[in-house]
C-alpha positions in Angstrom: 71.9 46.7 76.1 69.9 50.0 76.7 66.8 48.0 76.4 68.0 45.8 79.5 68.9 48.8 81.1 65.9 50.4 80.8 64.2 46.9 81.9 66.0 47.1 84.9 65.4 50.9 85.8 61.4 49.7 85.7 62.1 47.2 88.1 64.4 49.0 90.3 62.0 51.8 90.2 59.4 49.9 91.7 61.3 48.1 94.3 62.5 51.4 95.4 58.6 52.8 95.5 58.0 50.4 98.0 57.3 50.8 101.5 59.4 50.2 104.5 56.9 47.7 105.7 56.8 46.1 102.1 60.7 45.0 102.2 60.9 40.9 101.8 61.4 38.7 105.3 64.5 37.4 105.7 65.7 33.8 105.0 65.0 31.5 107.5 68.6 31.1 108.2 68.8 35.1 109.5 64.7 34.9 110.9 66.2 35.6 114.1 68.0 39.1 113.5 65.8 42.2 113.4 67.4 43.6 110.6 66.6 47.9 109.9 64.4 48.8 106.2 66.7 49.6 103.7 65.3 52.1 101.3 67.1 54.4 98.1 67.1 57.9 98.5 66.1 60.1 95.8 70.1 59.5 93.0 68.9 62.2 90.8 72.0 64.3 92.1 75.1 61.9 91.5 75.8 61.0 87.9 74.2 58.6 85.7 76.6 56.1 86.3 76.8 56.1 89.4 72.7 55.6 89.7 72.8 52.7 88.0 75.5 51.4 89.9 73.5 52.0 92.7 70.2 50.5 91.4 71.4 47.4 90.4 73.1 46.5 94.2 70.3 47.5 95.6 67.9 45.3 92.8 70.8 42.7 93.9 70.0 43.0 97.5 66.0 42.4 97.1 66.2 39.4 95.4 68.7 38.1 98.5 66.1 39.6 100.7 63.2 37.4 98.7 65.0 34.0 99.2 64.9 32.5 101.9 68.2 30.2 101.1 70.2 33.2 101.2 72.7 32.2 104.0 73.0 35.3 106.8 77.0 35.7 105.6 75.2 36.4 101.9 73.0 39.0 103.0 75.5 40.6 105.3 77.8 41.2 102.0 75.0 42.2 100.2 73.8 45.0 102.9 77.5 46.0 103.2 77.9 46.3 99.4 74.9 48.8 99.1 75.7 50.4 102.0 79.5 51.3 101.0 77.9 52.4 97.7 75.6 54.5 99.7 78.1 55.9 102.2 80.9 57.1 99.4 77.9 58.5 97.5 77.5 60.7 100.8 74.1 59.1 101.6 74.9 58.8 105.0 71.5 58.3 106.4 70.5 55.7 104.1 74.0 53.6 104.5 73.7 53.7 108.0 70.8 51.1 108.8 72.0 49.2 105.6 75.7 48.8 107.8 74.2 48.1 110.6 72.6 45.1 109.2 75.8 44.0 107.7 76.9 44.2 111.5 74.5 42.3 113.2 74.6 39.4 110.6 78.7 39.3 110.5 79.4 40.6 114.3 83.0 39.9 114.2 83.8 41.4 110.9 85.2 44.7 112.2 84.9 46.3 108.5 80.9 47.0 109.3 82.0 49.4 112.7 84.9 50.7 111.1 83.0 52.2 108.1 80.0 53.3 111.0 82.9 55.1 112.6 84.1 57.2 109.5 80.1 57.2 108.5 79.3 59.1 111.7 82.7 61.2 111.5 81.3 62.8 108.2 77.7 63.9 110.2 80.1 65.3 112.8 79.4 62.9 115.8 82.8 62.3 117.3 81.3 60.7 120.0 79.4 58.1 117.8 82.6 57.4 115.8 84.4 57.3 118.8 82.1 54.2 119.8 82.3 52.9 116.7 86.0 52.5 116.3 85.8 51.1 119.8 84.1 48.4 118.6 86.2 47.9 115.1 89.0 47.9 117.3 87.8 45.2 119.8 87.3 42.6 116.6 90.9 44.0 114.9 93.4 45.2 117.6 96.3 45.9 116.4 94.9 47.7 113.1 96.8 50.8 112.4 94.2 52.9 110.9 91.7 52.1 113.6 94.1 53.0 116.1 94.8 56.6 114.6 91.2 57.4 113.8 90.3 56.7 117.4 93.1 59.0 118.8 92.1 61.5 116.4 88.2 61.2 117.9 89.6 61.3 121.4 91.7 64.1 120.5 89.0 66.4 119.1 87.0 65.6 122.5 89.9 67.0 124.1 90.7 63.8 125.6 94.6 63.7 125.2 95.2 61.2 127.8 93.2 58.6 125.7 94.4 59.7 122.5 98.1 58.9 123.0 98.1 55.1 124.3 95.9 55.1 120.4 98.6 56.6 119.0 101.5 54.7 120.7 100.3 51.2 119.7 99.9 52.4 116.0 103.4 53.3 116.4 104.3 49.5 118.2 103.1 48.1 114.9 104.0 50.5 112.6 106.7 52.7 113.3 107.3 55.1 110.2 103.7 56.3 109.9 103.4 59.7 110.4 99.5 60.8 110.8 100.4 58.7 114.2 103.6 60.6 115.0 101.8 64.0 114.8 98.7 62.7 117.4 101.4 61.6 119.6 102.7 65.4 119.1 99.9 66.8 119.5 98.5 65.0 122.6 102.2 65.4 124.0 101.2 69.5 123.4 97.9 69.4 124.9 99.3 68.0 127.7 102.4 70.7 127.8 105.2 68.0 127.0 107.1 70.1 124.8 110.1 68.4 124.9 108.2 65.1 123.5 105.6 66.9 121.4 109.4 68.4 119.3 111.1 64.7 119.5 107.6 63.4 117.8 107.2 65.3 115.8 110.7 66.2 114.2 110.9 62.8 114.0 107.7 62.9 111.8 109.0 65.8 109.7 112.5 63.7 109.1 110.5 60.6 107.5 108.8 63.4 105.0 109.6 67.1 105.4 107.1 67.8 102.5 104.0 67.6 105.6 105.2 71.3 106.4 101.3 71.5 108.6 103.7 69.8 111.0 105.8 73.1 111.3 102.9 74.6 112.9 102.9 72.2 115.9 106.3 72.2 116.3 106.3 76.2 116.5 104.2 75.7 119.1 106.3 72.7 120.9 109.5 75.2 120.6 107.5 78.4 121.4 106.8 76.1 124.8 110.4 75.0 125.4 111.9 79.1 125.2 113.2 78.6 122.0 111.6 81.2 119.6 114.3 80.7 116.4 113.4 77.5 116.3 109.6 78.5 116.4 109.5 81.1 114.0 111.3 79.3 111.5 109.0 76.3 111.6 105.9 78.9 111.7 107.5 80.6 108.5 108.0 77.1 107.0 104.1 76.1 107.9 102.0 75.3 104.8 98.3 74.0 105.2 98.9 69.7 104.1 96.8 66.9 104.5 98.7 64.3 107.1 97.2 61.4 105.3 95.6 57.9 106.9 97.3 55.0 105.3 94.0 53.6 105.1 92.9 50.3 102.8 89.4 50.3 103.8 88.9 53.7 103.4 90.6 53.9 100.0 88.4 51.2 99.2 85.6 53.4 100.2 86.8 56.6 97.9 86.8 54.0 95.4 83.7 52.2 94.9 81.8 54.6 93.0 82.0 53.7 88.8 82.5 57.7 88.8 84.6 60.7 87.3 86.3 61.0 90.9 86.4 56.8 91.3 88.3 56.0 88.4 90.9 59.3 89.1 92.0 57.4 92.1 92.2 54.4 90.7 94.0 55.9 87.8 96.5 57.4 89.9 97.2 54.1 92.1 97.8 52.2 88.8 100.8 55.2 88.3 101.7 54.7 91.8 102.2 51.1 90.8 103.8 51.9 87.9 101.1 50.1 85.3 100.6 53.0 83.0 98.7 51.5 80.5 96.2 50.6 83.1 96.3 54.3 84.2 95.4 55.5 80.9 92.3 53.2 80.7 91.0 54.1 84.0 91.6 58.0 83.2 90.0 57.5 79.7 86.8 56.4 81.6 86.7 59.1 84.0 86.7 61.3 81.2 84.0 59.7 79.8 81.6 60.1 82.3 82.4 64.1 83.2 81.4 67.5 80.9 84.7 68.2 79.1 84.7 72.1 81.2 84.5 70.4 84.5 87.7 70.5 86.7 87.5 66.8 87.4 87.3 66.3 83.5 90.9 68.4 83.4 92.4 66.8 86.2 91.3 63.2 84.3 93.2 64.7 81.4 96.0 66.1 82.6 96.9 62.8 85.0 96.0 60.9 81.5 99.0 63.1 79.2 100.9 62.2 82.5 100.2 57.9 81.8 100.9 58.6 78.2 104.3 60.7 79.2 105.2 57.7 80.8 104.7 55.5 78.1 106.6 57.3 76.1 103.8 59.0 73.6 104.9 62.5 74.0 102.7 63.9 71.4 99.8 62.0 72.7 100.6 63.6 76.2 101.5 67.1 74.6 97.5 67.2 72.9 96.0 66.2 76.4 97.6 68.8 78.2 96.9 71.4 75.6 93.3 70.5 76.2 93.0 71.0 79.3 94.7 74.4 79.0 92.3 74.9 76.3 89.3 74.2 78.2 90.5 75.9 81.3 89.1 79.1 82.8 91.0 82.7 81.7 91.1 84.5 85.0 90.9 82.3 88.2 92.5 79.8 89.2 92.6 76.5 88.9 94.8 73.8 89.7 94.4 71.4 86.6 95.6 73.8 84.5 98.3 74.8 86.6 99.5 71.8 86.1 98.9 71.1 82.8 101.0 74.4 82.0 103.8 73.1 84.0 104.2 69.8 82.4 104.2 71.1 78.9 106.4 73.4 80.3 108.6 70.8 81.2 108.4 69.0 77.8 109.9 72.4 76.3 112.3 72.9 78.9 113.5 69.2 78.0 113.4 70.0 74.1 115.8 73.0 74.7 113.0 75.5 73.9 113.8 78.1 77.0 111.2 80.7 76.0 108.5 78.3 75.6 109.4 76.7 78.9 109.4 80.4 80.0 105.7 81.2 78.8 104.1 77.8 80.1 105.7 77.7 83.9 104.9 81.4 83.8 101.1 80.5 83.4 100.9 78.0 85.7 101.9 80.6 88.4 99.2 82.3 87.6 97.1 79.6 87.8 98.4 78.9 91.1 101.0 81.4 92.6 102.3 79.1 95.6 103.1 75.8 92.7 106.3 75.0 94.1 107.6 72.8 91.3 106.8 75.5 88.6 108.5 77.9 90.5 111.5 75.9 90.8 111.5 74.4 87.3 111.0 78.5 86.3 114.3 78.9 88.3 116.1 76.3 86.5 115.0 77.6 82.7 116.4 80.5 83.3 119.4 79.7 84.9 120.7 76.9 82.3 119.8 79.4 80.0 122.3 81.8 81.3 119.5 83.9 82.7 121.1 83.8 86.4 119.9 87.0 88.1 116.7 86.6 87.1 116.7 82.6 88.6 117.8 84.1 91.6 114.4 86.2 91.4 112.6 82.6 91.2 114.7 80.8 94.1 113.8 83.2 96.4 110.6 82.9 95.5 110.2 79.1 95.5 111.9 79.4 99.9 109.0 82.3 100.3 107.1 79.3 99.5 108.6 76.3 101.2 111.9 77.9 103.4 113.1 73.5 103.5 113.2 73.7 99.7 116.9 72.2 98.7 116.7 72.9 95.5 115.9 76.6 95.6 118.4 77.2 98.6 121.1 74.9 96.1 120.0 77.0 93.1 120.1 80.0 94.1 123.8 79.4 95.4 124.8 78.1 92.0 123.2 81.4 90.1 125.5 83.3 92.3 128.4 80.9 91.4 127.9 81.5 88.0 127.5 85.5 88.2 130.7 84.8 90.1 129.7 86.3 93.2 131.7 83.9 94.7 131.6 85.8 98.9 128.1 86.1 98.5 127.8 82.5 97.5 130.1 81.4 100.5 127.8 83.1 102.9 124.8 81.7 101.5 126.2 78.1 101.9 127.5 78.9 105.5 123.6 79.9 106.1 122.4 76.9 104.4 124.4 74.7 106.1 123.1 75.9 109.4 119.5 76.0 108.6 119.4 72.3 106.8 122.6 71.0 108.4 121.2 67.6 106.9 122.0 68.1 103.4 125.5 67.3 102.9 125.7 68.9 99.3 125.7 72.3 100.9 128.8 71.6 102.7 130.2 69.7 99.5 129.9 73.3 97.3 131.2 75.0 100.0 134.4 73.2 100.0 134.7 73.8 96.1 134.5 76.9 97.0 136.5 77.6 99.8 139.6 75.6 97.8 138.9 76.6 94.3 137.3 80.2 94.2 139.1 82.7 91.7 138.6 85.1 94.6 141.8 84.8 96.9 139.5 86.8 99.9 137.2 83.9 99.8 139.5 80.6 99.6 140.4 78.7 102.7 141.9 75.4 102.3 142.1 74.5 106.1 138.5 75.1 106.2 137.7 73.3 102.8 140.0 70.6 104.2 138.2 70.1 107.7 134.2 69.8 105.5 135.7 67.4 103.2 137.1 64.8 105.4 133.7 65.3 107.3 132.3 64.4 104.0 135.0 61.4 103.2 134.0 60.0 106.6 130.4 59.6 105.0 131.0 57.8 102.1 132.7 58.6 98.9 132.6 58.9 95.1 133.9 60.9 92.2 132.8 64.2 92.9 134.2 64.2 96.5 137.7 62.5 95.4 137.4 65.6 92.8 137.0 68.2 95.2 139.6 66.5 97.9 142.3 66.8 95.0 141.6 70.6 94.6 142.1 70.8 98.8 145.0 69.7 98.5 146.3 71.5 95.5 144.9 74.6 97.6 146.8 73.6 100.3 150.1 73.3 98.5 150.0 69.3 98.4 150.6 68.5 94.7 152.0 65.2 94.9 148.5 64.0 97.2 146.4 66.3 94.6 147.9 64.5 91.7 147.4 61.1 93.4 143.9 61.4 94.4 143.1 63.2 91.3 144.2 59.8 89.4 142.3 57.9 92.0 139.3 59.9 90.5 140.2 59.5 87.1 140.0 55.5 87.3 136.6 55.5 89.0 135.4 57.8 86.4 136.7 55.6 83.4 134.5 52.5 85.0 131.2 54.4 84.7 132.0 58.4 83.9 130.7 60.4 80.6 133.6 61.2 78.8 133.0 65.1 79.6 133.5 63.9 83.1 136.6 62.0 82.2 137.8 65.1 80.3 137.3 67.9 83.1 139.2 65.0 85.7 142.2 64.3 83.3 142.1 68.5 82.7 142.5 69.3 86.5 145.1 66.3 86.8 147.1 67.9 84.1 147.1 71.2 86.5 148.3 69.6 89.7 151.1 68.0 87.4 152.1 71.2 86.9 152.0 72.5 90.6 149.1 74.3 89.7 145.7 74.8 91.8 142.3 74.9 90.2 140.6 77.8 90.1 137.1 77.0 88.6 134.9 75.0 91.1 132.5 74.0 88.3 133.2 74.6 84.4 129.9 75.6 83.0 129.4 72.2 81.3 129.3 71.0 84.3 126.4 69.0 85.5 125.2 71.1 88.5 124.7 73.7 86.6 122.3 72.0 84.4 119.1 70.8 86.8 116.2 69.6 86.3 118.2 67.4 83.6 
C-alpha cells in the first residue's frame, strides 16, 4: 500500500509541475467550451491526509482531461469534485476556475454558483456572491438556503429593501427557520419597522430561545417602539450565538475533507441521528489523524466518551474524558476540557459522589466561566445534596449568564423552598411568572405554595385557587390534581379535597412509583381527617432532585 502511494505521489507530482498551457484538451464531446487551467497549489500546509485526498482527485481529473470519451457531464463532476475539495481546504483561488468549469459544462446545475457564491463570501466580495446566488437562485427558486444567503448579501450592502422579499419567500417555503426570521428582523430595523422587526423576531426567539444574539435586535426593535424594560432585559439576556443556515450543500462542503475537523462533523451528525456506533468510528479516525495535545484532538475525544456514554460503556467514556483532561492546558482556557470536566462531572453526580461532582463542574468553570450547563448542573449537586444556600450562589450565577434560564430561575425557587424561606420563595415565583409568563411550572409551585406553605402570612387559597384552574384549563395530570386537592383543603373544602385527592390516587396506581402513590394516599389520609397539607413538597420528592 505505501508503495502505491508513493507511486502515485510521483505521478501526481509531475502532473501538478506542469504548466497551464500543458493541461490535456478536452474530449471532443466538450471541444467547444473554453474551460479555465486548473492547477494545485502548494498542500504542504493541510494535513497529510488531506494532501493525498487532494492528489488523487486531481490525478482523477487529468486522466478525464486526457480522454477524449469523457462525456462533458463527466468532466463537470470531476472539476466540481476537485474544486469542493479545494474550496473547504480554503484554496479559494484555485477552486474558483476549477467551479467555474463545472458551470459552464453543467449550466443548469445550480450547485456550481451556489458554492461560487459562499466561495466569494469567504474572499469578502459581497457583491460577487451576491451575483452568484442570483444565478443559483435562477436554476433553484424556491431553495431556502439560497434565499437567506442572498438576503444576507443584500443586507450587508445595506440593501434592506432587497433583502426582505429574500427573506419572505424562505419563510413561504419554510416557515420555522429562524436565520430567515432574524433577516426579516433585521431589514424590518433597518428600515425603522419596529413593530415588525419585535413580531419577527420574538417569533424567532419562541421557536428556540437558546439564539439569545437575537436579544440584541430585539433591544433595539423595543428601544425603537419606547419600550426601554422590554429593551434592557433582552440587551441583558444577549449572548454572542451563531444563527445557523440549514444548509445541505454547505454541510456537504464542511464535510469533504478525510480530516481531524471532517470526520468531527460527521461524527457528531451520526449522534444527531442517533447511530452511535457509527459516531465512535468516525471520532476514532479524527483522532487518528490529529497530535494528541491539539484541541481538535480533545474535542474528537471528548465527543468520542460522549458516543461510548451512549452506548452504554461508561468506563470506556470515563478513560476518554480523563484524557482529554489529562492532555489539556493548566491555565487557559479551553473548551474541550471544559467539557470533558463537566461530563465526568456528571457521571459522579449520577453515581451519588457529590464531592467529586463538586471538584469536576468546578473545573470546567474555570475552563470556561460562562458554561451554562456546568453552572447549572453545579447548582443542582449541591442542592440535592442539602447544600441549598450555596445552590442559590450557582442559580444566580447560571441567570447572570442566560437571564431565560428555567432551570436556574426554578432552582433557585426550590433552594429557597427547602431553606424554608417560603415569602421569599413566593416573591421570586410572582417575578418569574412575570418575566417568562410562558412557563406554566412557575405558576404551578406557586399555587403549592400559596395553599400549602407552613407560613400562614404567605398562604392564599383564593389566589392558589384562581392559578390552578388557569392551569386545569391547560391540561391535566397527577401533579396538578395533587395540588388542586391541597386548594381545596386550604380553602376549607374537604369533601372536594378528598375526592380529587382519590381522583389522583387512581391515575397514579396506573403508572405512579410507589413513593408517589405513598405521598398521594398520605395527603388523602389528611383531608379525611379535615386536615390541610402543610408541606408543598416532602423532600423525597422529585423536584427536589434535578438533573435526575
Amino acid at each position: 500500500m505505501r508503495l502505491f502511494v508513493a507511486l502515485c505521489c510521483v505521478a501526481l507530482a509531475a502532473t501538478a509541475c506542469r504548466r497551464p498551457t500543458d493541461q490535456p484538451p478536452p474530449s471532443s464531446s466538450t471541444s467547444s467550451t473554453a474551460l479555465r487551467d486548473v492547477t494545485l497549489p502548494d498542500l504542504t500546509p493541510v494535513d497529510e491526509s488531506v494532501q493525498t485526498q487532494i492528489e488523487d482527485l486531481y490525478a482523477g481529473l487529468q486522466q478525464k482531461l486526457a480522454d477524449r470519451a469523457t462525456s462533458g457531464a463527466d468532466l463537470a463532476m470531476a472539476f466540481g469534485e476537485i474544486a469542493v475539495l479545494l474550496h473547504a481546504a480554503e484554496y479559494y483561488e484555485a477552486a474558483k476556475p476549477a467551479y467555474l468549469n463545472a458551470q459552464a459544462l453543467m449550466p443548469q446545475d445550480a450547485r456550481w454558483p451556489y458554492y461560487l457564491g459562499h466561495l466569494a463570501r469567504s474572499e469578502g466580495d459581497t457583491a460577487a456572491s451576491i451575483a452568484s446566488f442570483q444565478q443559483a437562485l435562477a436554476l433553484n427558486p424556491s431553495d431556502v438556503p439560497t434565499l437567506v444567503w442572498l438576503g444576507r448579501g443584500y443586507q450587508e450592502m445595506g440593501q434592506p429593501d432587497q433583502a426582505a422579499p429574500m427573506f419572505e419567500k424562505a419563510l413561504s417555503a419554510a416557515p420555522q427557520t429562524i436565520a430567515a426570521l432574524a433577516g426579516l428582523g433585521q431589514a424590518a430595523l433597518a428600515r425603522k419597522d419596529y413593530t415588525r422587526a419585535a413580531q419577527v423576531l420574538e417569533q424567532a426567539l419562541s421557536i428556540d430561545p437558546s439564539v439569545a444574539s437575537l436579544h440584541s435586535p430585539l433591544a433595539m426593535a423595543y428601544r425603537g417602539l419606547g419600550d426601554t424594560a422590554k429593551a434592557d432585559a433582552h440587551l441583558k439576556a444577549w449572548r454572542n450565538t451563531d444563527i445557523l443556515v440549514p444548509d445541505p450543500l454547505r454541510q456537504q462542503l464542511d464535510l469533504a475533507l478525510q480530516s481531524g475537523l471532517s470526520y468531527e462533523l460527521r461524527g457528531v451528525r451520526a449522534l444527531e441521528a442517533r447511530d452511535f456506533t457509527a459516531a465512535e468510528g468516525l471520532f476514532r479516525k479524527g483522532i487518528g489523524l490529529q497530535p494528541p495535545t491539539s484541541a481538535l484532538s480533545r474535542s474528537l475525544r471528548h465527543k468520542l466518551g460522549t458516543a461510548l456514554a451512549l452506548q452504554g460503556d461508561i468506563p470506556g467514556a470515563v478513560a476518554q474524558f480523563q484524557d482529554v483532561v489529562r492532555l489539556a492546558p493548566a491555565d487557559e482556557q479551553d473548551e474541550p476540557a471544559a467539557k470533558a470536566h463537566y461530563s465526568l462531572g456528571v457521571l459522579e453526580a449520577s453515581a451519588g459522589a457529590a464531592d467529586a461532582a463538586v471538584r469536576h463542574l468546578t473545573a470546567a468553570l474555570r475552563y470556561n466561566p460562562t458554561y451554562l450547563e456546568a453552572r447549572l448542573a453545579l447548582g443542582h449537586v449541591r442542592r440535592r445534596s442539602g447544600r441549598f444556600a450555596e445552590s442559590l450562589t450557582e442559580y444566580q450565577e447560571a441567570l447572570r449568564i442566560d437571564p431565560r434560564a428555567f432551570e436556574a430561575r426554578f432552582g433557585y425557587a426550590m433552594a429557597l423552598v427547602r431553606l424554608g424561606r417560603y415569602l421569599e420563595a413566593r416573591d421570586w415565583l410572582d417575578e418569574a411568572i412575570r418575566v417568562q409568563p410562558d412557563r406554566s411550572e412557575f405558576a404551578h409551585a406557586l399555587a403549592r405554595i400559596l395553599a400549602s406553605a407552613p407560613d400562614a402570612t404567605v398562604r392564599d387559597g383564593p389566589r392558589a385557587m384562581t392559578l390552578v384552574q388557569q392551569l386545569f384549563a391547560r391540561g391535566q395530570n397527577v401533579d396538578l390534581g395533587e395540588t388542586m386537592a391541597m386548594v381545596a383543603a386550604e380553602l376549607g373544602d374537604f369533601t372536594q379535597a378528598v375526592a380529587i385527592q382519590r381522583e389522583t390516587q387512581a391515575a397514579a396506581r396506573q403508572g405512579g412509583s410507589p413513593a408517589d402513590i405513598a405521598r398521594i394516599t398520605a395527603n388523602l389520609r389528611l383531608y379525611e381527617k379535615g386536615q390541610p397539607n402543610r408541606v408543598p413538597w416532602p423532600a423525597d420528592h422529585p423536584v427536589h432532585r434535578p438533573g435526575t
